[in-house]
C-alpha positions, -999 to 999 in steps of 0.1 A, spaced: -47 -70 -127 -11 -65 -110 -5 -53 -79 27 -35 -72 37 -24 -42 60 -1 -31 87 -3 3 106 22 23 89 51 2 82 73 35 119 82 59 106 77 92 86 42 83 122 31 71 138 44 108 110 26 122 119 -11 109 156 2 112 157 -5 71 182 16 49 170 42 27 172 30 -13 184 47 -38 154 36 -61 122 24 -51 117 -8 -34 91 -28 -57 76 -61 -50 42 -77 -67 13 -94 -50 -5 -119 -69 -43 -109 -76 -52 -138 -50 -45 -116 -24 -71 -89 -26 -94 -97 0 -128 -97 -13 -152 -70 -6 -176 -74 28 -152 -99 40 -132 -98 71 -100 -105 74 -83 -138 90 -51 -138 105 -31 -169 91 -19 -201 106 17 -197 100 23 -161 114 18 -144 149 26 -109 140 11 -96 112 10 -57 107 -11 -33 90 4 -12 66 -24 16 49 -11 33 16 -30 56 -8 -34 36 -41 -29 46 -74 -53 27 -107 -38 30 -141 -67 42 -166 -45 26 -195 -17 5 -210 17 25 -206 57 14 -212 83 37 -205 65 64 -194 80 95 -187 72 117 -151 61 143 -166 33 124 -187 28 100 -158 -5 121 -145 -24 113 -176 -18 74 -167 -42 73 -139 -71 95 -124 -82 77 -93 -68 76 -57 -84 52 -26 -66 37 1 -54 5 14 -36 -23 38 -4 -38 29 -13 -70 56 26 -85 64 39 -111 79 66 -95 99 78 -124 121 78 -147 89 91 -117 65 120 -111 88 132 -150 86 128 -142 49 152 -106 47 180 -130 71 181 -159 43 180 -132 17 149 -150 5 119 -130 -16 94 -115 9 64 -130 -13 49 -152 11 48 -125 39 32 -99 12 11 -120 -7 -5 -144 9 -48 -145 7 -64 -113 16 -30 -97 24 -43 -71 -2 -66 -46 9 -85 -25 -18 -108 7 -5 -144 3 -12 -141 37 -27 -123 51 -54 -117 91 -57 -113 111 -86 -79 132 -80 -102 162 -91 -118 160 -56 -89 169 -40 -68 202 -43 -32 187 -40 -24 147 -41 11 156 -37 -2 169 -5 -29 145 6 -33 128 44 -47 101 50 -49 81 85 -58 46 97 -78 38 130 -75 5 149 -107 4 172 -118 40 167 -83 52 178 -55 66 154 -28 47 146 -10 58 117 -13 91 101 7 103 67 6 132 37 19 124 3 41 150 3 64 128 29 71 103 5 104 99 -7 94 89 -44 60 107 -58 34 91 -74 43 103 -108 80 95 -103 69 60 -88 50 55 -123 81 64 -145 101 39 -128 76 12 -127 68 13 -161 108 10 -173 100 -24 -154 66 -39 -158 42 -30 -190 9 -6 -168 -22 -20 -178 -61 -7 -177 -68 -16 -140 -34 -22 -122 -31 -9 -87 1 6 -72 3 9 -33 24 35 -31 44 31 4 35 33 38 43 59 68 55 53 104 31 35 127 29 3 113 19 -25 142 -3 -58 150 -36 -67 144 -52 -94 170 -86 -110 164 -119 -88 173 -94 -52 159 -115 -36 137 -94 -14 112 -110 19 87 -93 42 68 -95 73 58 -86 95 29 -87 137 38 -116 128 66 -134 102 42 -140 68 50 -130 44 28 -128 13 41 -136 -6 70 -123 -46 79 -131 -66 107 -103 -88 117 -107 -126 126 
C-alpha cells in the first residue's frame, strides 16, 4: 500500500503557512510505517515540539491504473473516509530552508491517520461538494468542502498516475484546508465526514 499525499491543494491553507500556490499538485509519499494502527493513540515524538494536525478526505484505489485519464478517474476508486496528515512543522520548516525532502516531518510512525470507516461515494449526493470538519476537545477546529480544493479528486488521480503506477488499496490524502494547528498531550482529536464520525485519536 502507498500513501500519497497531496500539499497546498486548498487557497487559504496555502495563505495560512504563507506557501505559494503551484501550478501542479504538490505530491509527497509516506511510507506504510506510518499509519498508526487502529485503537491506538497517538504519541507526540521526541524530536519535534510542534506538531500539527492536518485532516483530509481520503481517496482508496479499487484497482491497478497508469496513465489514467480524468474523465475515467471515478471508475478507479469508490470509497471516501477521512484522515490526519500529523507534521512536524518546527522540524519540516528547517527542512523547506535547506531545501531538504520533508519526509521525516511527514512520515514518521503514526504520522498517518486512516478513518476507522470507509464510505461508499454512493452515500453522498456530491463528493465534489462534501464537508468535512475536525474537532480538538469537542470544539471545531478546522472545517472544509471539497469543492474548495484547487485540484479535484479525479484531476488529482490523472496526475498521480502519470507518476506512480495506482494499485488495489493505495490511499490518496487529498489536501488539507485552513486551520491547521498543535496538538499537546491529553487533546483528543475526531473527525467527521458530512456529520459522521469517523475517527477518534487520543493524543499522548
Amino acid at each position: 500500500m502507498k500513501i500519497i499525499c497531496v500539499g497546498r491543494n486548498y487557497a487559504k491553507h496555502i495563505d495560512e503557512l504563507k506557501n505559494e500556490k503551484p501550478t501542479d499538485p504538490v505530491l509527497f509519499l509516506k511510507p506504510d510505517t506510518s499509519v498508526l494502527l487502529k485503537k491506538q493513540p497517538f504519541f507526540i515524538p521526541d524530536f519535534s515540539s510542534n506538531v500539527h494536525y492536518e485532516v483530509e478526505v481520503l481517496v482508496r484505489i479499487k484497482k491497478v491504473g497508469k496513465f489514467i485519464q480524468e474523465k475515467f478517474a471515478h471508475k478507479y476508486y469508490d470509497q471516501i473516509s477521512l484522515g490526519i496528515d500529523f507534521t512536524a512543522r518546527d522540524l519540516q520548516q528547517k527542512l523547506k530552508e535547506k531545501g531538504l525532502p520533508w519526509e521525516k516531518a511527514k512520515g514518521f510512525d503514526g504520522a498517518a491517520v486512516i478513518g476507522q470507516h470507509w464510505f461508499s461515494k454512493e452515500n453522498f449526493t456530491n463528493i465534489q461538494s462534501l464537508s468535512f470538519h475536525l474537532e480538538k476537545n469537542g470544539e471545531t477546529v478546522q472545517q472544509g468542502n471539497t469543492e474548495q480544493m484547487i485540484y479535484k479528486i479525479d484531476q488529482l488521480i490523472a496526475y498521480i498516475s502519470q507518476f506512480f503506477t495506482l494499485k488495489i488499496g493505495d490511499v490518496i490524502f487529498t489536501g488539507t484546508p485552513a486551520g491547521v494547528g498543535p496538538v499537546e498531550k491529553n487533546d483528543r482529536l475526531e473527525g467527521f465526514i458530512e456529520q459522521k464520525s469517523v475517527f477518534a485519536i487520543d493524543v499522548k
